[in-house]
MARKE-89043 format. One record per residue: residue in one letter; x, y, z of N, C-alpha, C in turn; residue number from 1. Coordinates in pm, whole numbers. Example, Ala and Ser with C-alpha at 12.3 -4.5 7.8 and 13.67 -1.06 7.14 Angstrom:
! MARKE-89043
SITE  lumlo     n_x     n_y     n_z    ca_x    ca_y    ca_z     c_x     c_y     c_z  loti
SITE      A    1319    -569     780    1230    -450     780    1320    -330     780     1
SITE      S    1285    -225     708    1367    -106     714    1290       3     787     2
//
This chain:
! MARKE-89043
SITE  lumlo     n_x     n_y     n_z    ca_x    ca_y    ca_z     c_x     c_y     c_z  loti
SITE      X   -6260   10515   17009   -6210   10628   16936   -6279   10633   16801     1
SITE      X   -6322   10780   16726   -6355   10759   16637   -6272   10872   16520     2
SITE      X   -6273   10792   16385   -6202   10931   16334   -6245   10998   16225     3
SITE      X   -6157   11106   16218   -6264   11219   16107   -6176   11257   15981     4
SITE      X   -6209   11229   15888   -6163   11312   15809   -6202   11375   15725     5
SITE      X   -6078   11542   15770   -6164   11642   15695   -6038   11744   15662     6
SITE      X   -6052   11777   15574   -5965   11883   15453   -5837   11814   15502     7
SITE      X   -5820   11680   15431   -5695   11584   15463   -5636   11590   15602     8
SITE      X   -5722   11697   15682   -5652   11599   15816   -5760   11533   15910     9
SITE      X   -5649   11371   15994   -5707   11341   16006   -5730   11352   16150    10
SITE      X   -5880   11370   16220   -5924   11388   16380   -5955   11295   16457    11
SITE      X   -5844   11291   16557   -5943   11127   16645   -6028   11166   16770    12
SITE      X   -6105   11127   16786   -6198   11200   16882   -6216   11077   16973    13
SITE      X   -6183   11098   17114   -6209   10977   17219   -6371   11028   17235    14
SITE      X   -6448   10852   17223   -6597   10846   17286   -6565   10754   17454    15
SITE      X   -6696   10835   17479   -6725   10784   17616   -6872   10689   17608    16
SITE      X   -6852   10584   17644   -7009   10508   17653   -7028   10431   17792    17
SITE      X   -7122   10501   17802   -7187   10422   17930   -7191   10271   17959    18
SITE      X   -7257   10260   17812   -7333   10157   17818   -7226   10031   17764    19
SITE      X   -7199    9959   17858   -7087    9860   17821   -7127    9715   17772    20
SITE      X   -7044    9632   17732   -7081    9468   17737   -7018    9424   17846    21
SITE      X   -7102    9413   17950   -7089    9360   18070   -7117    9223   18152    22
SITE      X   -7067    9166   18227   -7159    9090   18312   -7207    9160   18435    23
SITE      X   -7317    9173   18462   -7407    9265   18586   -7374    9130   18726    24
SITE      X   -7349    9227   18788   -7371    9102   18923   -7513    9087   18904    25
SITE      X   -7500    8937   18995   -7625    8833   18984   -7726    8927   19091    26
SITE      X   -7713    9021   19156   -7784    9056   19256   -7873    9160   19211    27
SITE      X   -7858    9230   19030   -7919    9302   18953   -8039    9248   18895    28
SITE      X   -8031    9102   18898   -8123    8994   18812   -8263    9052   18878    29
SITE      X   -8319    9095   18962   -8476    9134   18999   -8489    9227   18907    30
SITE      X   -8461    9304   18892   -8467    9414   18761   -8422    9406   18627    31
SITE      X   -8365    9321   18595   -8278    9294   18498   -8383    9349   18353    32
SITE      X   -8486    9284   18401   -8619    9308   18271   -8619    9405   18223    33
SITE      X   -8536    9519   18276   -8582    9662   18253   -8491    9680   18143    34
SITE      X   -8368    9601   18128   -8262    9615   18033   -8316    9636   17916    35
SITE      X   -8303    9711   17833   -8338    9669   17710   -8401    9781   17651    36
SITE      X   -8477    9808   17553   -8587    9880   17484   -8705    9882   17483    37
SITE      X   -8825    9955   17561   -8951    9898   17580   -9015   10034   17502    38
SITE      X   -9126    9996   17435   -9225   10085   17368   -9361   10045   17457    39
SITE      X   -9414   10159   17493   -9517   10150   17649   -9635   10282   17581    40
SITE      X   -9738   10191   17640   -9894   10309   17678   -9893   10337   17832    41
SITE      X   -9916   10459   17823   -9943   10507   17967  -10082   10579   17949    42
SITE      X  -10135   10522   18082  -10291   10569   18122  -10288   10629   18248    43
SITE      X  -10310   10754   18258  -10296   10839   18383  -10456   10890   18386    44
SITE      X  -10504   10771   18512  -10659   10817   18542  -10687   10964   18620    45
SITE      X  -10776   11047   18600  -10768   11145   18625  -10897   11176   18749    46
SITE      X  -10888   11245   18839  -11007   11252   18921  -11173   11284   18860    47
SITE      X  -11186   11304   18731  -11291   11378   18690  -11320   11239   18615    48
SITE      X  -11284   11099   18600  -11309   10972   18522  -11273   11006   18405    49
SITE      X  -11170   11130   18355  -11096   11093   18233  -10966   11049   18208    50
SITE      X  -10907   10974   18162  -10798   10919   18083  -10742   10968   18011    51
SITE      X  -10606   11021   18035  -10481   11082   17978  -10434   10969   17882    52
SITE      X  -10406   10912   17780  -10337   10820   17722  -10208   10911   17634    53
SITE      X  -10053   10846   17687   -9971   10905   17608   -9878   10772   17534    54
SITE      X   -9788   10739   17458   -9710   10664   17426   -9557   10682   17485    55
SITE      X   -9437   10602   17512   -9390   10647   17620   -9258   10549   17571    56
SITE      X   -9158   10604   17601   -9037   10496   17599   -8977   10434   17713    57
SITE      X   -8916   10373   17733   -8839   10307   17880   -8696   10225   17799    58
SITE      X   -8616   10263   17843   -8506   10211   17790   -8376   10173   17911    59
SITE      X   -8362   10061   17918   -8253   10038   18077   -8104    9980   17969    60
SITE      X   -8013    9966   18092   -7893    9949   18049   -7830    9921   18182    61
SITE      X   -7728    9838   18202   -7620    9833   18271   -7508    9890   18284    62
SITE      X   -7472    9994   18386   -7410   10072   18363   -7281   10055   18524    63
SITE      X   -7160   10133   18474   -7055   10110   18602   -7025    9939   18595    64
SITE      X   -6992    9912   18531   -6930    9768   18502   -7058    9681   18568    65
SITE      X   -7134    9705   18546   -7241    9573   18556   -7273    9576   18780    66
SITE      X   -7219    9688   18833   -7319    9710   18967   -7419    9763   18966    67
SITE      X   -7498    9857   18859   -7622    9925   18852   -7703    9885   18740    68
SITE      X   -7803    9959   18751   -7897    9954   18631   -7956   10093   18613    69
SITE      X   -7927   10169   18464   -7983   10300   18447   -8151   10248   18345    70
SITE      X   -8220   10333   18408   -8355   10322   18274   -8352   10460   18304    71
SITE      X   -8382   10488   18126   -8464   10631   18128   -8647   10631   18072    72
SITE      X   -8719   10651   18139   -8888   10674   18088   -8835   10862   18014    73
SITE      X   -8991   10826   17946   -9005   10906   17852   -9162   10914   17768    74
SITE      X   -9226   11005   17847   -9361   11016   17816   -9412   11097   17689    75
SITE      X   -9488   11070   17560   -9485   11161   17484   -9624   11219   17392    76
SITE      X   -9670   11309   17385   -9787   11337   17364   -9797   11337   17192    77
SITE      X   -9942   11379   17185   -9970   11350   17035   -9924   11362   16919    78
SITE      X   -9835   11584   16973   -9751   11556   16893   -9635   11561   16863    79
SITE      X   -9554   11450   16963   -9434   11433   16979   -9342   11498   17086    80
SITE      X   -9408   11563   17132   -9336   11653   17242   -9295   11549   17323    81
SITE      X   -9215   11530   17420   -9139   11488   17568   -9233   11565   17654    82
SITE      X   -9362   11525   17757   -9462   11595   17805   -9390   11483   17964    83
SITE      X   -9326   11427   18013   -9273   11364   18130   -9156   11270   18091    84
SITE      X   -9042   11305   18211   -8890   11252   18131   -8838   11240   18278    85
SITE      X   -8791   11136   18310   -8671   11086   18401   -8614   10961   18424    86
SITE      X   -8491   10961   18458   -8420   10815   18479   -8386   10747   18590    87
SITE      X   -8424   10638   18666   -8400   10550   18770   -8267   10540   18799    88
SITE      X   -8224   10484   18850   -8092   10444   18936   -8078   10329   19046    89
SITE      X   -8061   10238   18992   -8082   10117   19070   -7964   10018   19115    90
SITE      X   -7923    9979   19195   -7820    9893   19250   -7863    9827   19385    91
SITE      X   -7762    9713   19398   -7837    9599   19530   -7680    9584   19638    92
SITE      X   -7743    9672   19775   -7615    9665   19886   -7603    9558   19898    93
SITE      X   -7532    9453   19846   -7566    9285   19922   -7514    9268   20092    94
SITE      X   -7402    9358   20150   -7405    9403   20294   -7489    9411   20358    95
SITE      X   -7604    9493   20286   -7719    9556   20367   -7828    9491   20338    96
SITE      X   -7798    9385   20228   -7927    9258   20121   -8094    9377   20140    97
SITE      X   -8024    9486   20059   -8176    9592   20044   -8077    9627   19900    98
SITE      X   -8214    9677   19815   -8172    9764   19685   -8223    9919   19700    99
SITE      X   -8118    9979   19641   -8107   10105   19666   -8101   10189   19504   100
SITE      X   -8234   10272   19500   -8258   10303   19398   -8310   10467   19402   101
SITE      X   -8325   10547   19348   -8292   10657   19310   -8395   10729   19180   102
SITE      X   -8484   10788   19207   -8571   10871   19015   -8487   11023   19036   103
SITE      X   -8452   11079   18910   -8387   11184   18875   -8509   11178   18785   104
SITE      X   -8564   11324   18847   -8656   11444   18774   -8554   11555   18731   105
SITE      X   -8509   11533   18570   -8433   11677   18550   -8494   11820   18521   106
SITE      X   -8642   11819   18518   -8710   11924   18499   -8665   12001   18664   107
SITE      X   -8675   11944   18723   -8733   11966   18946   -8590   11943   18902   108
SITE      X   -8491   11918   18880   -8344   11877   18896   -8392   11799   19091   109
SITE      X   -8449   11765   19082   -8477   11642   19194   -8433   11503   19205   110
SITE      X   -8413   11465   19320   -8359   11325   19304   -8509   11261   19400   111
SITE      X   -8561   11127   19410   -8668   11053   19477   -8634   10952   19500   112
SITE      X   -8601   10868   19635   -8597   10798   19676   -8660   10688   19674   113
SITE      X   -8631   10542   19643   -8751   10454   19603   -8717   10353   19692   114
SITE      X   -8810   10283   19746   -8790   10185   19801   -8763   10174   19953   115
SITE      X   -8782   10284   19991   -8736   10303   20143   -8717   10224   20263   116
SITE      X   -8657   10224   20353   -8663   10119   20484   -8806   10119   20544   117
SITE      X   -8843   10282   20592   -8939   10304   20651   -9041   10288   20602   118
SITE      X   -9063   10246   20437   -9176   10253   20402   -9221   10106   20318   119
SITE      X   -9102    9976   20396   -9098    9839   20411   -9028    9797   20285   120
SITE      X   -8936    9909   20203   -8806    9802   20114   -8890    9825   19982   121
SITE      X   -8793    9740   19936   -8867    9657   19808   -8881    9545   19841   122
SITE      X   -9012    9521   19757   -9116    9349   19803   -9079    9289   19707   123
SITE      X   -9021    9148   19657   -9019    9103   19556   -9117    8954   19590   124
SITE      X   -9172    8934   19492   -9268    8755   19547   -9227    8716   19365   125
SITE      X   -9279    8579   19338   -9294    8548   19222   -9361    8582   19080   126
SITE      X   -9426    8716   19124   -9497    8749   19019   -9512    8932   19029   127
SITE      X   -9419    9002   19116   -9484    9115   19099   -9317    9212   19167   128
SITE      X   -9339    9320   19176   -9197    9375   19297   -9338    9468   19319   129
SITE      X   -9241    9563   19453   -9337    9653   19491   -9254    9721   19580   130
SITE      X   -9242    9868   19585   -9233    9921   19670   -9283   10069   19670   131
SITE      X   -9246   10158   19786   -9317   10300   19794   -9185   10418   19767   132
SITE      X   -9272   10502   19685   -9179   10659   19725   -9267   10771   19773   133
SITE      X   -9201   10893   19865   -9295   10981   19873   -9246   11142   19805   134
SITE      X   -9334   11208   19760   -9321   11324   19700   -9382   11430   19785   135
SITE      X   -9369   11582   19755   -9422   11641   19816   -9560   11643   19822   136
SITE      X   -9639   11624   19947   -9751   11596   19910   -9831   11482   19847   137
SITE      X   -9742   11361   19828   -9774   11274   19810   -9708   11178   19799   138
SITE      X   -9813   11026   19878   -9715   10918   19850   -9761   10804   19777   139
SITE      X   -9663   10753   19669   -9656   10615   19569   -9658   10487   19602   140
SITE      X   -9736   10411   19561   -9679   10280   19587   -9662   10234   19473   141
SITE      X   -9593   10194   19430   -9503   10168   19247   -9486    9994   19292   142
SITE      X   -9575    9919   19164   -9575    9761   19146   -9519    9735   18964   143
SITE      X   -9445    9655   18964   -9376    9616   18847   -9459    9495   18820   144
SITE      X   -9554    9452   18710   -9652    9333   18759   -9598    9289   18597   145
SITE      X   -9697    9134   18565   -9716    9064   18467   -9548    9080   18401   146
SITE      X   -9402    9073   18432   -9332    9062   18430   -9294    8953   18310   147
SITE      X   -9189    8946   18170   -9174    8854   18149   -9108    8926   18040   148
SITE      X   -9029    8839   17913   -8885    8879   17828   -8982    8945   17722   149
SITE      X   -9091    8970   17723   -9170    9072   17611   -9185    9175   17689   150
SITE      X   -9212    9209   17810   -9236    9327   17854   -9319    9324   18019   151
SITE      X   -9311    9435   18072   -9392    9434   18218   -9511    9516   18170   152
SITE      X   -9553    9540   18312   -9706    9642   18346   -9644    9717   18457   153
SITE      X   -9608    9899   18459   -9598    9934   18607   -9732    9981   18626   154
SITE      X   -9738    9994   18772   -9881   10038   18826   -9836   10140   18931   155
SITE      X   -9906   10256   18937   -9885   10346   19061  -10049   10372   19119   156
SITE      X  -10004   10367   19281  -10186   10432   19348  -10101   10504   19399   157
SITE      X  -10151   10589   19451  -10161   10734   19530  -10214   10748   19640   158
SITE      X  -10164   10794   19706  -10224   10823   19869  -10203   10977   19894   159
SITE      X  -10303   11056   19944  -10285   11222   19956  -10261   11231   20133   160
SITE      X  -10310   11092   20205  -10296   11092   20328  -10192   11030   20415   161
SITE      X  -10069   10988   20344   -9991   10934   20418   -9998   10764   20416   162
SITE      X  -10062   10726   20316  -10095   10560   20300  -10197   10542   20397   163
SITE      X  -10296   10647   20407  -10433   10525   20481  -10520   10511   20359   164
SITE      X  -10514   10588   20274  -10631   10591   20195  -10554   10616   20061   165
SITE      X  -10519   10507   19976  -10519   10495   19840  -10601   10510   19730   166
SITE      X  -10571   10560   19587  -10641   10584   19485  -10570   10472   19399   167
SITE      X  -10620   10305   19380  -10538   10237   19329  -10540   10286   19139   168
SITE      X  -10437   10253   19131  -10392   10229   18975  -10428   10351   18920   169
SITE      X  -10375   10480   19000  -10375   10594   18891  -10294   10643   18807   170
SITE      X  -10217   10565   18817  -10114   10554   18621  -10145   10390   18636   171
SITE      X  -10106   10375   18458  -10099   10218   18478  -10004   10224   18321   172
SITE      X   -9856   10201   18324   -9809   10209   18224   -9763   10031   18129   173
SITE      X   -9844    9994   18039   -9784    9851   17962   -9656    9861   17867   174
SITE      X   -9588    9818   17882   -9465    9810   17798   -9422    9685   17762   175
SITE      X   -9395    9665   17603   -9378    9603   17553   -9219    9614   17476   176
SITE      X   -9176    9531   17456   -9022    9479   17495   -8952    9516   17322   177
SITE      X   -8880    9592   17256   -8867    9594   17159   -8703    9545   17066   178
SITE      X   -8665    9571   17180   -8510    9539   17156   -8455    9442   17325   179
//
């Protein structure tokens, strides 16, 4: 609750926050890295051998008493504009021992599916995650690499054919860990 005062009276206004002090189930810990505040370069290679470079935010949180994980990205150009904006949605069925995750494009008011059955899960090994989404017209393979409490590397290739033929690492976003 917060309160106001103004021309001697006084206003209490109930807040709502997402973002709680929680304990996350242990089954969030593959992602967990994302928690936090990251300040990121993004390099979006372009077919003609030029390089888009924008500066970019990523900011995660634990959200719903510690079963999910929200991040919002946030891409931003030279001068200052929001030029690419959406937030993940991540949680782990331990029933189904698959994670089930979710990109909200609010421009497309779209939702994207990550990680799919059919398109082999999410991969986790000791040094990297990995899995695929597909868009219209195209499909992702999205790697979370060089992982660690300063910050990751995501990487996306592209496929225009259905995954026979990839364009590796045509974004490659570094983020560095700020909060």
């Amino acid at each position: 609750m917060k309160s106001l005062l103004t021309l001697g009276v006084l206003i209490t206004i109930p807040t709502i926050t997402l973002a709680q002090e929680v304990t996350p189930k242990p089954d969030l810990s593959d992602f967990s890295f994302l928690v936090g505040s990251h300040k990121c370069l993004s390099k979006t290679y372009q077919r003609d051998g030029s390089v888009d470079e924008h500066t970019a935010l990523w900011d995660g949180q634990y959200i719903l008493d510690g079963f999910a994980i929200a991040d919002a990205y946030r891409e931003i150009d030279e001068n200052g504009t929001t030029i690419r904006r959406g937030s993940n949605f991540r949680s782990y069925d331990s029933a189904a021992n698959k994670w089930v995750m979710r990109w909200f494009d609010p421009e497309a008011s779209s939702w994207m599916a990550l990680g799919m059955d059919d398109k082999g899960g999410v991969k986790i090994t000791d040094d990297k995650i990995m899995f695929e989404a597909d868009v219209p017209d195209l499909r992702w393979k999205i790697e979370f690499n060089d992982i660690t409490d300063k910050g990751f590397i995501w990487k996306g290739s592209a496929s225009l054919d259905d995954g026979e033929n990839w364009y590796d690492g045509v974004q490659i976003i570094h983020c560095t860990r700020t909060e």
